[in-house]
N, CA, C and O atoms as a GROMACS GRO file, in nm:
protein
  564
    1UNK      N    1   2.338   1.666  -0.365
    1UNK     CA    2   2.197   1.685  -0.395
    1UNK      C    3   2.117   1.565  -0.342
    1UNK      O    4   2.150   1.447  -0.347
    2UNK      N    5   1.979   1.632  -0.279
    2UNK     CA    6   1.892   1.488  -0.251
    2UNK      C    7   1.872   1.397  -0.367
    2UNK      O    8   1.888   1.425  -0.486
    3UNK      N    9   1.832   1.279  -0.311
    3UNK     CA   10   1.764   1.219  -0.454
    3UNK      C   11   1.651   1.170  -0.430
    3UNK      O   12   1.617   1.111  -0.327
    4UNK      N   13   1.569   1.197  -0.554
    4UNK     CA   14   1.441   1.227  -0.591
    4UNK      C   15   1.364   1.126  -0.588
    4UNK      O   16   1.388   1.033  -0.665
    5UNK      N   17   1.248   1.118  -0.493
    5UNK     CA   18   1.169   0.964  -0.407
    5UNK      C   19   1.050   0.953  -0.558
    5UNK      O   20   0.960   1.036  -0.577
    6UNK      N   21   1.078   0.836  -0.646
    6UNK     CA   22   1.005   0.854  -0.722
    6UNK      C   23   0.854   0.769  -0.691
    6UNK      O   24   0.774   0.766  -0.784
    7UNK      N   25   0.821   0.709  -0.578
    7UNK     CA   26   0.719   0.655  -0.526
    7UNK      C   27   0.724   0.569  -0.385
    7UNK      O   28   0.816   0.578  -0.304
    8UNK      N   29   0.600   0.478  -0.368
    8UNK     CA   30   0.633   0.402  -0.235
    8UNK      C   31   0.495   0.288  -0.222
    8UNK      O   32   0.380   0.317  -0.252
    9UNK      N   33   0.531   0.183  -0.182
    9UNK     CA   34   0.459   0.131  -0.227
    9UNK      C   35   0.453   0.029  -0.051
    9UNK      O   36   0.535   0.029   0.041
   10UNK      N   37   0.356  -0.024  -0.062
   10UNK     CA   38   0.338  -0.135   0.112
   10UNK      C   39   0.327  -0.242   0.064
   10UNK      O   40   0.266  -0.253  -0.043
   11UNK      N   41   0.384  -0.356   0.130
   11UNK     CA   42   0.403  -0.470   0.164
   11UNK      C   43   0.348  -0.545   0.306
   11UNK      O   44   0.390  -0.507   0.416
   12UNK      N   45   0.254  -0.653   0.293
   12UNK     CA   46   0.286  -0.713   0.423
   12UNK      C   47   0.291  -0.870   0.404
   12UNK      O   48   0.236  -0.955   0.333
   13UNK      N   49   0.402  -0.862   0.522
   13UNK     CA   50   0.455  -0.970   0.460
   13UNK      C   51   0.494  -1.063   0.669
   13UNK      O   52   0.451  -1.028   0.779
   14UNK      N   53   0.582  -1.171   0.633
   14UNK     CA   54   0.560  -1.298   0.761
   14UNK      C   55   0.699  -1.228   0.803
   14UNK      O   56   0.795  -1.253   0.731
   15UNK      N   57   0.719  -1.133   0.927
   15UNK     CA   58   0.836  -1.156   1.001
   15UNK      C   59   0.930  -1.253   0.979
   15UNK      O   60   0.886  -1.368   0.982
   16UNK      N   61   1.076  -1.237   0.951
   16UNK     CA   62   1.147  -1.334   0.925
   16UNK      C   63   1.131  -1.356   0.812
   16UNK      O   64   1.245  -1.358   0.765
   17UNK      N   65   1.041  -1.378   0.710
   17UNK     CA   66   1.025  -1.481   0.629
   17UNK      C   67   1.005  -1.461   0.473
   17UNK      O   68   0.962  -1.536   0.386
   18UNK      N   69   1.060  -1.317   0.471
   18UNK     CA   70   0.992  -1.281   0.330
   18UNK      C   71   1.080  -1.352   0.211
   18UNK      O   72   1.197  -1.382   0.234
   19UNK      N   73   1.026  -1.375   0.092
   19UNK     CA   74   1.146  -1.432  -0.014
   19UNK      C   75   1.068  -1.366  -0.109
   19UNK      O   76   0.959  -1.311  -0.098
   20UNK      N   77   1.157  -1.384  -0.224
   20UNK     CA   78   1.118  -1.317  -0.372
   20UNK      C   79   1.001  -1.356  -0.442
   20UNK      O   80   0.965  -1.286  -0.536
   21UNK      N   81   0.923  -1.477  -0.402
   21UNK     CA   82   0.830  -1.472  -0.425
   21UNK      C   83   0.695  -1.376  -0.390
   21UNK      O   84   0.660  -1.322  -0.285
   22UNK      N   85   0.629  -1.378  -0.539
   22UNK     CA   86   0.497  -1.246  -0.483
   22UNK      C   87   0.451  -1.253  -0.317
   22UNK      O   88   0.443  -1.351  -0.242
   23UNK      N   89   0.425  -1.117  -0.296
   23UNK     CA   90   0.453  -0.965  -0.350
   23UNK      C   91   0.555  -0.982  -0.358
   23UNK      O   92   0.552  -0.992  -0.480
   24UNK      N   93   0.712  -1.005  -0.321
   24UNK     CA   94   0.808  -0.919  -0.290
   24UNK      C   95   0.877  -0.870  -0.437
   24UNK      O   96   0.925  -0.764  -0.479
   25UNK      N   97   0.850  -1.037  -0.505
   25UNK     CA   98   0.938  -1.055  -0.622
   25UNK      C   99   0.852  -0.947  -0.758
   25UNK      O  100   0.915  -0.869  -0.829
   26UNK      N  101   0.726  -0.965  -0.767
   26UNK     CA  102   0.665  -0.860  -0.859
   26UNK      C  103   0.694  -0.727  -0.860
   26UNK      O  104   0.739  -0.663  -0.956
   27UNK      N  105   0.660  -0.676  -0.728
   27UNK     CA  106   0.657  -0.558  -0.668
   27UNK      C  107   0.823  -0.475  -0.684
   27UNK      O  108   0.831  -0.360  -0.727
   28UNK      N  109   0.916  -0.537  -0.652
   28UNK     CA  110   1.035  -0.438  -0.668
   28UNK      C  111   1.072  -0.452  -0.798
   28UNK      O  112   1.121  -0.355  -0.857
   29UNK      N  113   1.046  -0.627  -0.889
   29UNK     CA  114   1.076  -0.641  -1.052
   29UNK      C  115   0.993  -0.505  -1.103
   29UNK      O  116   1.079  -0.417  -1.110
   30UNK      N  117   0.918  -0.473  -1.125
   30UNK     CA  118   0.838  -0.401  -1.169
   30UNK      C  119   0.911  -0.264  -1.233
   30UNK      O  120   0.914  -0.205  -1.341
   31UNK      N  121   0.995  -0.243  -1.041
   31UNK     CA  122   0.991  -0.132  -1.078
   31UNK      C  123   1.172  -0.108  -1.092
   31UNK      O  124   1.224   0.002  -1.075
   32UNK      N  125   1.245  -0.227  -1.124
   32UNK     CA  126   1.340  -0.239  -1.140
   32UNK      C  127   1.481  -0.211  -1.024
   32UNK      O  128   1.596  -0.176  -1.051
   33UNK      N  129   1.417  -0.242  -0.893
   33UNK     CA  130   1.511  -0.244  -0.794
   33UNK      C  131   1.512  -0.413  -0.748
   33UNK      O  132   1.443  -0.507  -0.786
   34UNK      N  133   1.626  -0.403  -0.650
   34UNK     CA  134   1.709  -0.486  -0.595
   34UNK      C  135   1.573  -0.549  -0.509
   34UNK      O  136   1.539  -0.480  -0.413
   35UNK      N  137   1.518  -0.634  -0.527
   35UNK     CA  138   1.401  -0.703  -0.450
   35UNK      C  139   1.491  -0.828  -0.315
   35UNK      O  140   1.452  -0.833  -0.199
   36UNK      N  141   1.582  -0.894  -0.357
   36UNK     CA  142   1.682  -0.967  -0.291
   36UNK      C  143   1.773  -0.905  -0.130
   36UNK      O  144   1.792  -0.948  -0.016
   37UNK      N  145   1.811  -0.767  -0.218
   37UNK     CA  146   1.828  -0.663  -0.077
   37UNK      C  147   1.733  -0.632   0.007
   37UNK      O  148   1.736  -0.621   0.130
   38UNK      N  149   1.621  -0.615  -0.094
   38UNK     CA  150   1.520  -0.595   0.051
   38UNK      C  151   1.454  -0.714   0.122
   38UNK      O  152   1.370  -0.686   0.207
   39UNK      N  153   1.479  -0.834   0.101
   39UNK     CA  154   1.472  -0.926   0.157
   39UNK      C  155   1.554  -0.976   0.271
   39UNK      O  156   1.512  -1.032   0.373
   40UNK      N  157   1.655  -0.952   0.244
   40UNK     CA  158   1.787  -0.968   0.356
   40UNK      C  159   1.741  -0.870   0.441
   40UNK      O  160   1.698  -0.900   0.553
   41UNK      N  161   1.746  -0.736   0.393
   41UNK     CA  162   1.770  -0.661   0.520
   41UNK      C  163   1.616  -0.621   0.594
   41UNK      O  164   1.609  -0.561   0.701
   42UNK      N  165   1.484  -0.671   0.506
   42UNK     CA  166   1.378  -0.734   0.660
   42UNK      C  167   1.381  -0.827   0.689
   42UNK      O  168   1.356  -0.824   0.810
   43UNK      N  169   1.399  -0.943   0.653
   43UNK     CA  170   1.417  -1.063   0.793
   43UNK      C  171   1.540  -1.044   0.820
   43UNK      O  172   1.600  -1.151   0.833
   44UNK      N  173   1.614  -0.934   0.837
   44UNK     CA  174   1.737  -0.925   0.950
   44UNK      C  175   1.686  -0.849   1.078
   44UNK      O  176   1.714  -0.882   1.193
   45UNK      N  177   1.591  -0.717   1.033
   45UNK     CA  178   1.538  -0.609   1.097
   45UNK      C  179   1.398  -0.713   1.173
   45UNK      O  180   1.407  -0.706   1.296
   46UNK      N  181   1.307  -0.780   1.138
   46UNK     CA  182   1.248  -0.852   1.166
   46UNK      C  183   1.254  -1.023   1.277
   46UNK      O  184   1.178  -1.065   1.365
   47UNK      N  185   1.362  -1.072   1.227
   47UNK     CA  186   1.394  -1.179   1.311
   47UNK      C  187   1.338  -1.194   1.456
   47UNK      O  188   1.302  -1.310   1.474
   48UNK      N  189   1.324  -1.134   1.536
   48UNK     CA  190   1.292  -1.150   1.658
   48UNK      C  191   1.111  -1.155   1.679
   48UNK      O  192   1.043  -1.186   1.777
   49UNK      N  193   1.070  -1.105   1.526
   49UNK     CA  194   0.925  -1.130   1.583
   49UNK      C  195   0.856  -1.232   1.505
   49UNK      O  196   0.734  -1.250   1.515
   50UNK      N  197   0.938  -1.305   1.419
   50UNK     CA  198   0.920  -1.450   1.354
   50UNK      C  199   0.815  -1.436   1.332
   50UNK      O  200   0.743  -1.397   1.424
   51UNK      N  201   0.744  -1.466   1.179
   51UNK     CA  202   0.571  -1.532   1.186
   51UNK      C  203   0.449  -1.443   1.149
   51UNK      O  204   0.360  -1.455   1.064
   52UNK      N  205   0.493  -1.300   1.291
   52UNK     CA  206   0.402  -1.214   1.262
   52UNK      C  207   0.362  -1.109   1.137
   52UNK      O  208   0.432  -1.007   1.132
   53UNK      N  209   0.276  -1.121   1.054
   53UNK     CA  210   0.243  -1.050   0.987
   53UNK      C  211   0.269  -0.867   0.991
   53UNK      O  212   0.192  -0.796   1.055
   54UNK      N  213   0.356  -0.825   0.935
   54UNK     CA  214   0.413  -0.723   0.928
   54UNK      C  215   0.382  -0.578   0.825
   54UNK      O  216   0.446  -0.591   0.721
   55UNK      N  217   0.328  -0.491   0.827
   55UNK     CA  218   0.346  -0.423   0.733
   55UNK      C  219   0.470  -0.345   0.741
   55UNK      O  220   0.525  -0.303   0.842
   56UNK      N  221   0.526  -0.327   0.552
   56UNK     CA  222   0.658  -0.254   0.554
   56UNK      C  223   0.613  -0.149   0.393
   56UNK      O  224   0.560  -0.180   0.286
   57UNK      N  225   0.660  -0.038   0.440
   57UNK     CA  226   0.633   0.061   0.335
   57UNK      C  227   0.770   0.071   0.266
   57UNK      O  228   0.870   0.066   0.337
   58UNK      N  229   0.780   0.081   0.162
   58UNK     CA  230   0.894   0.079   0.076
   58UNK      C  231   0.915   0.201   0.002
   58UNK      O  232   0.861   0.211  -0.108
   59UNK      N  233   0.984   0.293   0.048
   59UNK     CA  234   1.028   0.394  -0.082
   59UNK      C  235   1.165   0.397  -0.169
   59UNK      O  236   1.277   0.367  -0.128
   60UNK      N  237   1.134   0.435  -0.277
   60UNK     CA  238   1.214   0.385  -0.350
   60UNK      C  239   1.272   0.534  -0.476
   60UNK      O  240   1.199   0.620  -0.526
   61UNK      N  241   1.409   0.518  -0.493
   61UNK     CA  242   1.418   0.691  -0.545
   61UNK      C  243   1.495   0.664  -0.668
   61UNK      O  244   1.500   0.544  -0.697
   62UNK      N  245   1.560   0.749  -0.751
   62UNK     CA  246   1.557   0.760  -0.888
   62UNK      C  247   1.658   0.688  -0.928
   62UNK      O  248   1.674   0.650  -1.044
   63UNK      N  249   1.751   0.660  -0.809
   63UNK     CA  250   1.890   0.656  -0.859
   63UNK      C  251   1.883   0.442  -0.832
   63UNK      O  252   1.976   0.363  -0.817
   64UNK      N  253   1.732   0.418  -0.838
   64UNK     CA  254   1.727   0.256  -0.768
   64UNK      C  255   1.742   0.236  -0.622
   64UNK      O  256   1.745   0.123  -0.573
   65UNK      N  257   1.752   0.359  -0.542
   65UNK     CA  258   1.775   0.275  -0.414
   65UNK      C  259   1.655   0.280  -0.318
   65UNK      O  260   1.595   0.381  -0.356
   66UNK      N  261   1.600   0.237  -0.236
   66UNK     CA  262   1.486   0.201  -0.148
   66UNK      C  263   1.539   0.234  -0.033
   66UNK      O  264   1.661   0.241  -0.021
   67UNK      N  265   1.466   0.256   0.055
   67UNK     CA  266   1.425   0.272   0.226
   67UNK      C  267   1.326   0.204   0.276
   67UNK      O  268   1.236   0.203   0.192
   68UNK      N  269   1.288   0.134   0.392
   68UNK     CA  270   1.155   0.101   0.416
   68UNK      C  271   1.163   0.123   0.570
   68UNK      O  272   1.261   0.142   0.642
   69UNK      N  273   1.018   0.113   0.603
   69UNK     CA  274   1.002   0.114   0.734
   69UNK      C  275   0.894   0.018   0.747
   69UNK      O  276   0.810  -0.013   0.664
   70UNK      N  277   0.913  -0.029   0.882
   70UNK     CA  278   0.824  -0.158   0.925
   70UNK      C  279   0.745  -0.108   1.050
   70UNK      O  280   0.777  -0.051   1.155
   71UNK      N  281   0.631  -0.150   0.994
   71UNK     CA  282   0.502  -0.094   1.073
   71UNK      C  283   0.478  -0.209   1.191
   71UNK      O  284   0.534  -0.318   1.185
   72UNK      N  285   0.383  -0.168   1.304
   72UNK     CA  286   0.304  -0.300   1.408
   72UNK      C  287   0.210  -0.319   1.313
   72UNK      O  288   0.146  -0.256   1.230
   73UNK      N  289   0.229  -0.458   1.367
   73UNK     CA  290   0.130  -0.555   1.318
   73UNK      C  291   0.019  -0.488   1.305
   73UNK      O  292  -0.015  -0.404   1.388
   74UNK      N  293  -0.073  -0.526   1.169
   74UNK     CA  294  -0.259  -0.526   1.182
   74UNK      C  295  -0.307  -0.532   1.315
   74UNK      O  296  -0.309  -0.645   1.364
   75UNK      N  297  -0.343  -0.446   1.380
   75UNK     CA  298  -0.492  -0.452   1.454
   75UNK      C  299  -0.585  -0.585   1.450
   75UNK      O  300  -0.624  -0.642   1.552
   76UNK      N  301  -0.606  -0.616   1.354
   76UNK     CA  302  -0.676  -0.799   1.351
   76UNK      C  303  -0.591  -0.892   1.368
   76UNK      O  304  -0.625  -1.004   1.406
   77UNK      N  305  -0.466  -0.857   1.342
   77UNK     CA  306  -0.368  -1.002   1.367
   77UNK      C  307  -0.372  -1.018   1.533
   77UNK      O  308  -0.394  -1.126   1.586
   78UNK      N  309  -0.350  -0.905   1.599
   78UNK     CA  310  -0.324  -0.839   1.716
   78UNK      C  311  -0.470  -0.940   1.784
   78UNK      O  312  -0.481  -1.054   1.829
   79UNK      N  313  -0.533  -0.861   1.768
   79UNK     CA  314  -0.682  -0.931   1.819
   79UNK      C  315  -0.711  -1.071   1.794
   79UNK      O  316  -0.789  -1.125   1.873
   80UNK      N  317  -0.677  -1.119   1.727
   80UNK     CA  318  -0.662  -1.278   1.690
   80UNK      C  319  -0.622  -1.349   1.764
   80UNK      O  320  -0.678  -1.426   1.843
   81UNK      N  321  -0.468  -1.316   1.730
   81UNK     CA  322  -0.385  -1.325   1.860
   81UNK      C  323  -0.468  -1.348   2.079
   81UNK      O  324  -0.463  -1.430   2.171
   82UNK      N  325  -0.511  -1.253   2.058
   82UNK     CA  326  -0.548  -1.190   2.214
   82UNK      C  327  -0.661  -1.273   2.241
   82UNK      O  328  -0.664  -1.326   2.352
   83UNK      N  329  -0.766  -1.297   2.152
   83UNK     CA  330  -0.873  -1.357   2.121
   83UNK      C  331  -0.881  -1.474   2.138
   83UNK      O  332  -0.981  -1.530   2.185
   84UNK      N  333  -0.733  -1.553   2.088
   84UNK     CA  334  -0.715  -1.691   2.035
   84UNK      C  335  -0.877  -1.743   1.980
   84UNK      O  336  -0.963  -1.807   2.041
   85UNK      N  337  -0.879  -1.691   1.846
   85UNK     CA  338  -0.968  -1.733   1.729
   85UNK      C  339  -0.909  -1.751   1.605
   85UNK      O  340  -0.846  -1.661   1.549
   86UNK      N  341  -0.921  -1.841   1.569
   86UNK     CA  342  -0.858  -1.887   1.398
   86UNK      C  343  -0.873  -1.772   1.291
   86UNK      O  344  -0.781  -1.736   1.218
   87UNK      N  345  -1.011  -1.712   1.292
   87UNK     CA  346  -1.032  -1.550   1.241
   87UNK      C  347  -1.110  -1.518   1.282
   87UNK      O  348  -1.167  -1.572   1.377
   88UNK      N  349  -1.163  -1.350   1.193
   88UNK     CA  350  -1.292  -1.320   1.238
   88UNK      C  351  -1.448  -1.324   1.197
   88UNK      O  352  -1.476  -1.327   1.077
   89UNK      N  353  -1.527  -1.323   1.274
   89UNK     CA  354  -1.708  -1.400   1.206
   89UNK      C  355  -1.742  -1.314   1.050
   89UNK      O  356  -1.750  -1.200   1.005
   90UNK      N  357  -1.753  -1.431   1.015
   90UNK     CA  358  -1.819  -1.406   0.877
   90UNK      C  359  -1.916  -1.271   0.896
   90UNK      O  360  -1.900  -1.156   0.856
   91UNK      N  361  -2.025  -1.332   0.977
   91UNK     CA  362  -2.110  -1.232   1.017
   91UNK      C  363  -2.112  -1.195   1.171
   91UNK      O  364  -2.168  -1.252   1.264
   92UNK      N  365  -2.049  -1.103   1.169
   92UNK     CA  366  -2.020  -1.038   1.282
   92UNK      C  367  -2.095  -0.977   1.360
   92UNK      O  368  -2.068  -0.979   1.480
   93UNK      N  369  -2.196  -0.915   1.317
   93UNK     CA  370  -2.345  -0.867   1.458
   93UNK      C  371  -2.384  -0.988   1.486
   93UNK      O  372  -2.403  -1.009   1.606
   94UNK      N  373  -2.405  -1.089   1.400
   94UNK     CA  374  -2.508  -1.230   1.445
   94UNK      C  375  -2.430  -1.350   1.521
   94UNK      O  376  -2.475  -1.417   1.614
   95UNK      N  377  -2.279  -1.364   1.448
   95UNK     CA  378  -2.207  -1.473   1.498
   95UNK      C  379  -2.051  -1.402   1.593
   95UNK      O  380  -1.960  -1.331   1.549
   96UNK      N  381  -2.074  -1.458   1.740
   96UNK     CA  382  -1.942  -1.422   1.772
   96UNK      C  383  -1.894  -1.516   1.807
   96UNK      O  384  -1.945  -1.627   1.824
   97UNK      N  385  -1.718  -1.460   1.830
   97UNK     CA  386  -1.650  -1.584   1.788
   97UNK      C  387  -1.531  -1.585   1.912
   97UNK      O  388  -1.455  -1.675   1.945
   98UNK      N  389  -1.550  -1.420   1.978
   98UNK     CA  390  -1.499  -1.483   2.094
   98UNK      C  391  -1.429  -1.344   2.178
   98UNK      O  392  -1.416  -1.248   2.102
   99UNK      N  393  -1.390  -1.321   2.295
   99UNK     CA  394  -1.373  -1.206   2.349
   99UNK      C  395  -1.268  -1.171   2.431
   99UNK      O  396  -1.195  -1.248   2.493
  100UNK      N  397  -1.263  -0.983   2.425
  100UNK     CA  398  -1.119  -0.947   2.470
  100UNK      C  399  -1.162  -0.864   2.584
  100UNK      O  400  -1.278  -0.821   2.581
  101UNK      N  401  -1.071  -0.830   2.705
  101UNK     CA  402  -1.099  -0.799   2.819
  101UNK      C  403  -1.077  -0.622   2.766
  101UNK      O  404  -1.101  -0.624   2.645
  102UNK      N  405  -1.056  -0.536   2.792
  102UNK     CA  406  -1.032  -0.387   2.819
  102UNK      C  407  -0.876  -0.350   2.832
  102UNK      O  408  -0.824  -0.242   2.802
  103UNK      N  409  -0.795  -0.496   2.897
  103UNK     CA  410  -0.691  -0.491   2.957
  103UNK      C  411  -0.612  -0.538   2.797
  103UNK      O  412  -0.504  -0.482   2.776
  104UNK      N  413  -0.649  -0.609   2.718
  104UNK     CA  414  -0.635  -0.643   2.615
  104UNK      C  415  -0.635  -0.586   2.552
  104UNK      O  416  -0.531  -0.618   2.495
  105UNK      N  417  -0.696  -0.461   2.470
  105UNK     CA  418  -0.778  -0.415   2.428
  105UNK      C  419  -0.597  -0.296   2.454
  105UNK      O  420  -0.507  -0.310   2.371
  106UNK      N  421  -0.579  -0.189   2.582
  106UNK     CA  422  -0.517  -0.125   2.598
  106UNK      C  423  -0.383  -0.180   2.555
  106UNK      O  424  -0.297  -0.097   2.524
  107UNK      N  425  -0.355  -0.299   2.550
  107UNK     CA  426  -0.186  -0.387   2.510
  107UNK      C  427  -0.202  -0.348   2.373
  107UNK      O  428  -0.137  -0.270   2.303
  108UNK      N  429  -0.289  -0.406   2.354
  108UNK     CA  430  -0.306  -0.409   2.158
  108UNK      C  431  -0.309  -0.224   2.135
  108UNK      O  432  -0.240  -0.202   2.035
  109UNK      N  433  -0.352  -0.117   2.180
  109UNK     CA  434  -0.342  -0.010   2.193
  109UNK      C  435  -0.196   0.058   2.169
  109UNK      O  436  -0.155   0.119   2.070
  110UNK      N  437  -0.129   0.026   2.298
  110UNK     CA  438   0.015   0.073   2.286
  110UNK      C  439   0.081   0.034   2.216
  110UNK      O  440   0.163   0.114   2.172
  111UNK      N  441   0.085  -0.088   2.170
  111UNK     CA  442   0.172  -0.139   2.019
  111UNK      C  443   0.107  -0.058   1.920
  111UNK      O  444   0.204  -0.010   1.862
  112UNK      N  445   0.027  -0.022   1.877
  112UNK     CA  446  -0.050   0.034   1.740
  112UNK      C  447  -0.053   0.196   1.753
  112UNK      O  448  -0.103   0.261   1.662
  113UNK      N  449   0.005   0.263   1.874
  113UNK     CA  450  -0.006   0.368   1.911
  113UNK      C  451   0.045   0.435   1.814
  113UNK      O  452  -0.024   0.516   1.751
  114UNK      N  453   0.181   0.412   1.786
  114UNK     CA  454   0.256   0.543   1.683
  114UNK      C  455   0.166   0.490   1.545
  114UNK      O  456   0.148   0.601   1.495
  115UNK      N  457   0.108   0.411   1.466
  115UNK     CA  458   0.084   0.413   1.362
  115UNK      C  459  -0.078   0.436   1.347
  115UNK      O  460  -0.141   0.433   1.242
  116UNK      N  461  -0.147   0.466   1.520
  116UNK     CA  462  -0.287   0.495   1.479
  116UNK      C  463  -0.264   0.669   1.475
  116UNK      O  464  -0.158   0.723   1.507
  117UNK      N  465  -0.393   0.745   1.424
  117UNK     CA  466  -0.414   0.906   1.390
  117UNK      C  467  -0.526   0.914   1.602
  117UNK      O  468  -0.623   0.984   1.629
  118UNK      N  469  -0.472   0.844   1.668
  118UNK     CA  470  -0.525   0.902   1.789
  118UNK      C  471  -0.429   0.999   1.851
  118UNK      O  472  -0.306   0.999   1.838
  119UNK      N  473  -0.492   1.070   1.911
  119UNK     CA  474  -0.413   1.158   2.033
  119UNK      C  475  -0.404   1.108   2.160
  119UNK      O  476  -0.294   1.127   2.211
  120UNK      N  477  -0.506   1.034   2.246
  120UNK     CA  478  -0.469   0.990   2.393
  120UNK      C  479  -0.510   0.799   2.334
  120UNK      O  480  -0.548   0.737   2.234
  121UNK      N  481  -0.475   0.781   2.452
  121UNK     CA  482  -0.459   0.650   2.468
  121UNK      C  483  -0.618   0.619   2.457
  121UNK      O  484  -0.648   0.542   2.366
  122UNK      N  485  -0.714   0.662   2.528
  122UNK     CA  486  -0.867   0.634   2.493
  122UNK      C  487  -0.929   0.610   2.396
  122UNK      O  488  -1.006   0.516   2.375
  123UNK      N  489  -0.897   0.704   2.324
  123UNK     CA  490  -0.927   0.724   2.158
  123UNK      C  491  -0.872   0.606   2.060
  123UNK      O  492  -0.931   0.575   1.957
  124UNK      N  493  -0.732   0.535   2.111
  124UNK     CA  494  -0.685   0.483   2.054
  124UNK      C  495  -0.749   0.320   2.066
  124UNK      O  496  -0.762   0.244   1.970
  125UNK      N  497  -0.784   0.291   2.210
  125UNK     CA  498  -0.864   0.178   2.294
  125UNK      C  499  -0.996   0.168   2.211
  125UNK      O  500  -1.032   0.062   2.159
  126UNK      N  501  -1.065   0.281   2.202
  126UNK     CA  502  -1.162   0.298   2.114
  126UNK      C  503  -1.210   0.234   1.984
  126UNK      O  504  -1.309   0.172   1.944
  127UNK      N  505  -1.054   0.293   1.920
  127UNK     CA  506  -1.023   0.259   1.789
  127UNK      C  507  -0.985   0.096   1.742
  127UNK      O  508  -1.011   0.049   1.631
  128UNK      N  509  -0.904   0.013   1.873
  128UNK     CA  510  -0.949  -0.131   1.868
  128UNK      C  511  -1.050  -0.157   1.896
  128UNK      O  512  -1.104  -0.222   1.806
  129UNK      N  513  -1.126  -0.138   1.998
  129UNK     CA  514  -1.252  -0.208   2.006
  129UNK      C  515  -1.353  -0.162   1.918
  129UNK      O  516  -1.462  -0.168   1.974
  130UNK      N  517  -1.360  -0.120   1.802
  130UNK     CA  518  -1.454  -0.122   1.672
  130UNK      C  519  -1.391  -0.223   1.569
  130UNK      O  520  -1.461  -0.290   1.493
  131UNK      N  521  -1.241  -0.228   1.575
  131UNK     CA  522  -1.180  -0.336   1.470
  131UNK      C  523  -1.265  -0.495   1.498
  131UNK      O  524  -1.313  -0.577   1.420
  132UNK      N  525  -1.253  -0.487   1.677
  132UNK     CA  526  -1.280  -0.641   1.734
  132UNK      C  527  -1.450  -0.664   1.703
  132UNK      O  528  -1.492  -0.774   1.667
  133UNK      N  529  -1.546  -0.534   1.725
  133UNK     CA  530  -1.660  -0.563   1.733
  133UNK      C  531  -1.682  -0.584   1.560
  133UNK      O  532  -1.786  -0.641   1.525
  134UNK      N  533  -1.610  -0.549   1.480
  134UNK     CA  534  -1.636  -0.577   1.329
  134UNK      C  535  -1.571  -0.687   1.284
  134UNK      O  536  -1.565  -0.704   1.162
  135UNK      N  537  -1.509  -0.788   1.379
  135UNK     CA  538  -1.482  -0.909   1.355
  135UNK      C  539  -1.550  -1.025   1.415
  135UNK      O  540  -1.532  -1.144   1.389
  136UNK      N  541  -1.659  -0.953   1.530
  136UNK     CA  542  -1.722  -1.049   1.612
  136UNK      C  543  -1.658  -1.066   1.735
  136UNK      O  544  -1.720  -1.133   1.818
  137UNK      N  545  -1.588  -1.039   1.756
  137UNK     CA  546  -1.522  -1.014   1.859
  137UNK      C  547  -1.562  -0.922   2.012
  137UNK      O  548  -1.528  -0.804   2.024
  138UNK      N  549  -1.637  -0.997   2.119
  138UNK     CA  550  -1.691  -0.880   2.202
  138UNK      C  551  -1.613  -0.848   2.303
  138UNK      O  552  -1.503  -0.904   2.302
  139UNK      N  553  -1.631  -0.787   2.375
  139UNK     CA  554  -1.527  -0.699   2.489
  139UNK      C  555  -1.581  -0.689   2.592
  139UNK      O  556  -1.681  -0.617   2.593
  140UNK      N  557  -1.550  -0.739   2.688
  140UNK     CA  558  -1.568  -0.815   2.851
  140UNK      C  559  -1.536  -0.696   2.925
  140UNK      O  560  -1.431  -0.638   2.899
  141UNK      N  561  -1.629  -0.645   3.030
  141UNK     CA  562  -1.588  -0.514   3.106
  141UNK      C  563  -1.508  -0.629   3.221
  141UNK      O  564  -1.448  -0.587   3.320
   0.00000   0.00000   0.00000
């Protein structure tokens, strides 16, 4: 018999680096699973991208045991990144803080592809360059 997914909950957390401290340690205490296992086995699955801010969805089923999957990075980490800006403008129509080419713009695209709701790649280009222009961030033809 299957067993029965009694919820699921997201995490994001530092490539490599997660430990039992909050979230990790609240979040699985809570709900009375193995928080330690899932620590090992994402910075094992993780290791190679060190640092980067990660989202990981966690499901978790009746019998205590969990699954997760690890998402691409935020869209703003991404742009940060590309940007090289510390973050993004407080006030973002008035203050910018610094800019991404088109070519940029399509990189950060294809990494975020399977976890954006676009259908072509345009739509998806699109869909970063509103993240960047709502961080101050402008976009260089």
């Amino acid at each position: 018999m299957a067993k029965k997914v009694m919820g699921a909950f997201k995490l994001q957390l530092k490539a490599g680096e997660a430990t039992m401290a909050p979230p990790v340690g609240p979040a699985f205490g809570q709900r009375g699973l193995n928080g330690m296992e899932f620590v090992k086995q994402f910075n094992a699955k993780t290791q190679k991208q060190q640092g980067t801010i990660l989202p990981a969805v966690v499901t978790f089923f009746s019998d205590k045991s969990f699954t997760f999957v690890v998402k691409s990075p935020p869209a703003p980490v991404l742009l940060i990144k590309e940007a090289n800006v510390k973050k993004g403008s407080a006030e973002p129509h008035k203050i910018k803080v610094g800019s991404v080419t088109r070519a940029q713009l399509e990189a950060i695209a294809k990494i975020k592809m399977e976890d954006l709701n676009a259908d072509t790649m345009d739509s998806a280009v699109k869909m970063i360059a509103g993240t960047a222009r709502s961080m101050g961030i402008t976009i260089a033809e």
